[in-house]
Structure formats: structure tokens, C-alpha cells
C-alpha positions in Angstrom: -72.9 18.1 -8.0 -74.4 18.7 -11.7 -76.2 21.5 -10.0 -73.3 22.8 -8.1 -71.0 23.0 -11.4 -73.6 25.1 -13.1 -74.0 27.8 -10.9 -70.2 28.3 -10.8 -68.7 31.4 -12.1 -68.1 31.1 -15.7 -64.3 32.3 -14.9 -63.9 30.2 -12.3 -65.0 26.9 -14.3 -62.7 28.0 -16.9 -60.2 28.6 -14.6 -60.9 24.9 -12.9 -60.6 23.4 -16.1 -57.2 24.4 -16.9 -55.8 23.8 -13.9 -57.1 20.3 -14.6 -55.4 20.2 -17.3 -52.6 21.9 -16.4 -51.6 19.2 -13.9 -51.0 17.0 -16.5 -48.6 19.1 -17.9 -46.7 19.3 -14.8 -43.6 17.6 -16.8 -43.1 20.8 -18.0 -42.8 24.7 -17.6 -44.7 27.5 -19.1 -41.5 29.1 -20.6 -41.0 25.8 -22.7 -44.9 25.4 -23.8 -43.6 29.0 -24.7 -40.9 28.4 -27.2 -42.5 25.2 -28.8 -45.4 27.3 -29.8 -42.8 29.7 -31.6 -41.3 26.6 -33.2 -44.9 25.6 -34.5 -45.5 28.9 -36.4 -42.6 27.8 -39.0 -44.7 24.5 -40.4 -48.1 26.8 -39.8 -47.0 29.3 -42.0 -45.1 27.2 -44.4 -49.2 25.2 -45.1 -50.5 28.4 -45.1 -48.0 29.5 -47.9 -48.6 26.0 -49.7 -52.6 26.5 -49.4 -52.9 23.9 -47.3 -55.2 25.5 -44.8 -56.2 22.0 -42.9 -53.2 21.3 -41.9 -52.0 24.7 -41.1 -55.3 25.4 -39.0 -54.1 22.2 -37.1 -50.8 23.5 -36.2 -52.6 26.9 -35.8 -55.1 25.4 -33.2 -52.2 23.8 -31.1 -50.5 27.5 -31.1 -53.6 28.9 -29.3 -53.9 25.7 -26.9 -49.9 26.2 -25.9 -51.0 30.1 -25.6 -53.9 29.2 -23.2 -52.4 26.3 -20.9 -48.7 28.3 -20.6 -50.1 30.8 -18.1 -52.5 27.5 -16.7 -49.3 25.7 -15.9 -47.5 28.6 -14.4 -50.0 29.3 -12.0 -50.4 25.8 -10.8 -47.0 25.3 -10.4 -47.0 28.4 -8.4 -49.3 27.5 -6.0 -48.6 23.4 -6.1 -45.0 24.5 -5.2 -44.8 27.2 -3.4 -42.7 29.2 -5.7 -42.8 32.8 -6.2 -42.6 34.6 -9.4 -38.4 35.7 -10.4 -37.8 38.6 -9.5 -35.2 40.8 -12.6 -32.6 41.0 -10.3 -32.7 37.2 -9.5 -33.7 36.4 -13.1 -30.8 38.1 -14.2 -28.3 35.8 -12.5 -29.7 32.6 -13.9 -28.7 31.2 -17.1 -31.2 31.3 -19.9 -31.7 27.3 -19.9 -32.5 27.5 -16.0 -35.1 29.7 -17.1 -36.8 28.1 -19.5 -36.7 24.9 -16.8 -38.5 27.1 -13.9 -41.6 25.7 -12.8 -43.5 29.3 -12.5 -43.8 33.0 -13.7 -40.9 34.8 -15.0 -40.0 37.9 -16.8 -38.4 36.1 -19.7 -41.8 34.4 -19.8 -44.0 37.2 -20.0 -42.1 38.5 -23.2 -41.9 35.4 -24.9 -45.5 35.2 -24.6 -46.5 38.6 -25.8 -43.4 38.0 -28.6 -45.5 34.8 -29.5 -48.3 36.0 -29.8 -47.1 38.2 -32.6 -45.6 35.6 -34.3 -48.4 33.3 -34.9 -51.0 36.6 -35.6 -48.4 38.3 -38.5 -47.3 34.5 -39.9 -51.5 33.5 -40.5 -51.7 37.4 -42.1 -49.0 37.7 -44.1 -49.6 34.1 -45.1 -53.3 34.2 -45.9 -53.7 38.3 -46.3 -50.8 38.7 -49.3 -52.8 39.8 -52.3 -56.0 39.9 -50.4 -55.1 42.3 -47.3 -54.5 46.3 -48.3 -50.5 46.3 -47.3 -50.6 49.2 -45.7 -53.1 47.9 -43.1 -50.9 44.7 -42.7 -47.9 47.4 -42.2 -50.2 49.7 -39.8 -50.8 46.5 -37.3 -46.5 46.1 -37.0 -46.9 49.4 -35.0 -48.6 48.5 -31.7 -47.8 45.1 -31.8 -43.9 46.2 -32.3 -44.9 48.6 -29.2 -46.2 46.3 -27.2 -43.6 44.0 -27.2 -41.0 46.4 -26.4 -42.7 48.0 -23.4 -42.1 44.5 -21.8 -38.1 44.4 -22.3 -35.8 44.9 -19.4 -33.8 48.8 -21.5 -37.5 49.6 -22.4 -38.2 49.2 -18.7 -35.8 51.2 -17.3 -36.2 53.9 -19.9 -39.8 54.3 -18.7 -38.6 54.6 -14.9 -36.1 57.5 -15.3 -39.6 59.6 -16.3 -42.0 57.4 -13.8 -39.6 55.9 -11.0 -42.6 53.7 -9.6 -44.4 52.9 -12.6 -46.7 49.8 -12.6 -45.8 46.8 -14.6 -46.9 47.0 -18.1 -48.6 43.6 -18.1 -51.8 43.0 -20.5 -54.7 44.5 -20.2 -58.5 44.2 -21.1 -58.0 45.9 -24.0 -55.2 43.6 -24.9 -57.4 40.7 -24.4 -60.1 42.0 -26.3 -57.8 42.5 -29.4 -56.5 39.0 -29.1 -60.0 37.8 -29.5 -60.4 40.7 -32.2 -57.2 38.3 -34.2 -58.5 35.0 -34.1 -61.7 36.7 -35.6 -59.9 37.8 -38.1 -57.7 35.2 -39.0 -61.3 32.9 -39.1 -62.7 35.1 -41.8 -58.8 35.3 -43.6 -59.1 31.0 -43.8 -62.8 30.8 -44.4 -64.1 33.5 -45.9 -64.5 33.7 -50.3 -62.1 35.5 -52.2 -64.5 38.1 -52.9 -65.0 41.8 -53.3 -67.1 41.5 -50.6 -64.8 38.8 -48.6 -62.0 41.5 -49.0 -63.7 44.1 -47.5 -64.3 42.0 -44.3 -61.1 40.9 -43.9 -60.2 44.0 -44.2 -62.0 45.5 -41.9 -61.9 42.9 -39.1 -57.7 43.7 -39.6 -58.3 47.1 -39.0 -60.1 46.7 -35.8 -57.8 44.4 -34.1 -55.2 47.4 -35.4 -57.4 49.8 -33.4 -57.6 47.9 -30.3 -54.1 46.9 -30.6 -53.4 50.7 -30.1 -55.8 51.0 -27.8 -54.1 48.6 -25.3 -50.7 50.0 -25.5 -52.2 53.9 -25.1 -54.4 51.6 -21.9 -50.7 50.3 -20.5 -49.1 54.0 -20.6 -52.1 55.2 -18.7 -51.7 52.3 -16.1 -47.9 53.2 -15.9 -48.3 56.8 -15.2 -51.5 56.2 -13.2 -49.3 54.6 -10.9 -47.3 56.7 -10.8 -49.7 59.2 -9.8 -51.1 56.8 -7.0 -47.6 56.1 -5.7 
């Protein structure tokens, strides 16, 4: 058995594991993990402000955990269920509460998520980066992630489609993972690093790279949206 478990795919035993761990959080939906993980950012950033970087770190840990099992209990609700992902014009018909209570993917929940996802990155920056993070860098990194939220909403959406009728859906890509990766990096060397010349410089420059990739992913999504297109 030990020997069976480590030659699995190192995908597929992360994979395993959150669907363990997403059946104990069958109580509950992925679009609710959702919103309680934009409630925690208020008392992250408010220790972060104080200095308190323990206790924000904690609440900043349980942020990336909610941002991790979400999906994790989507998909095994999915495929314990039965249920297929909402489609808009469905969606649209349901009232926003029996949204947030479906047990697997919707549209509402793939822009919470990305909208998240902002919110906990900008609150740990401007938090820990005022005074020590050039703010015109801080302002540079609003632009793809403002972008990349708003190719996800429903006007957005339909703006794209009157130029590429059968465009794919702008979900996340490698890129995008990358540059979320490329975040907690540099939020790690924001809470840990010395408030240093030298400290400055690579907080800086981690910043700017997760910038970088952050337009690299949207500029990634417009190529997937007119490449199918092209394909169609």
C-alpha cells in the first residue's frame, strides 16, 4: 500500500487528499467557503494594519485553505451528487441565497473566487507594502487584476461575444496559477523579510513579477477566447 501511494501522480495524491478532505466539508458549498474567506480578509488586514503579523498570518493561512478546498468541495459534490455545473441561463433564475446553497460549480462561484482572490492579495499589500512598496507598482498590479475579474462577469461576457460569438470561457489559466504562486511569494517576503534597503528591493521586485504574470494571464485568456474562436 505504502509502495502504491508513492508511485501515484503527484496531482493525483493532491487531488485524493482534498477530496478527503473535502467530504468532511460536505455541510457546506463552495460558494459559502467563498464568501467567509472574503469576510476573513477584514480582521487579516485590520492585524496587518496593527503590526500584528501572527495573528494576521493566521487568518491569512485560513484564506488560502478556504481558497484551496472551495473548488475541492465543488467537485466532490459534483460527482457524489450527480449534479451538473449551472448553466447562466438557469443561474439567472435562481435567487442569489439558492446560489450560494448549491452543492456544485456555478458562475456566481467562479467570480467570487477570482474576486477573492484579489481581496486577500491587495489587503496583505496595501497592509504590509505602504511605506515600503513603490506606489506605483502597488497601482500597476490593480490593472490585470481589475481585468481579470471583469472578463469573468456576465456584460463583460457578452461584450466579448458580439466580436467572438463562440468564444471559450475565460476560466484561469497556467499562467494565472503561476502568478498566484508568484503572490504568496511575495506576500512571504512582505511579512518576513527586514525593513531594509535591500529587503525593499525584493519586495519590490517579487511585486513586479506577480504584476507581469498577472498580465500575462489575462493577454493568455484573450488568446484562448479568440483561439476558439478560430477553432469553432
Amino acid at each position: 500500500m505504502e509502495k502504491e501511494w508513492l508511485e501515484r501522480d503527484r496531482f493525483e495524491t493532491v487531488r485524493g487528499f482534498s477530496d478527503v478532505v473535502a467530504s468532511y466539508l460536505d455541510w457546506t458549498t463552495s460558494n459559502q467557503l467563498t464568501l467567509f474567506r472574503i469576510i476573513l480578509t477584514l480582521p487579516m488586514t485590520y492585524f496587518f494594519f496593527q503590526g500584528n503579523l501572527l495573528i494576521g498570518c493566521i487568518f491569512y493561512t485560513h484564506c488560502c485553505l478556504l481558497d484551496f478546498f472551495d473548488g475541492a468541495v465543488a467537485r466532490y459534490q459534483e460527482e457524489r451528487r450527480g449534479t451538473s455545473e449551472l448553466t447562466s441561463e438557469v443561474e439567472e433564475k435562481m435567487t442569489y441565497l439558492q446560489i450560494i446553497c448549491f452543492r456544485g460549480k456555478t458562475e456566481f462561484g467562479k467570480q467570487t473566487d477570482a474576486f477573492s482572490d484579489k481581496c486577500v492579495y491587495f489587503a496583505v499589500l496595501l497592509a504590509l507594502g505602504q511605506g515600503f512598496i513603490s506606489w506605483w507598482l502597488i497601482i500597476l498590479s490593480l490593472i490585470p487584476a481589475i481585468l481579470l475579474t471583469s472578463i469573468r462577469l456576465k456584460k463583460v461576457k457578452k461584450f466579448i461575444q458580439h466580436f467572438w460569438p463562440q468564444h471559450k470561457d475565460s476560466s484561469s489559466n497556467r499562467l494565472g496559477k503561476f502568478k498566484m504562486w508568484l503572490e504568496i511569494v511575495a506576500i512571504t517576503i512582505l511579512v518576513f523579510i527586514p525593513r531594509t534597503h535591500t529587503g525593499q528591493m525584493m519586495a519590490n521586485f517579487s511585486v513586479g513579477i506577480a504584476m507581469l504574470f498577472g498580465f500575462l494571464s489575462f493577454a493568455g485568456q484573450i488568446y484562448t477566447i479568440r483561439r476558439g474562436t478560430k477553432h469553432a
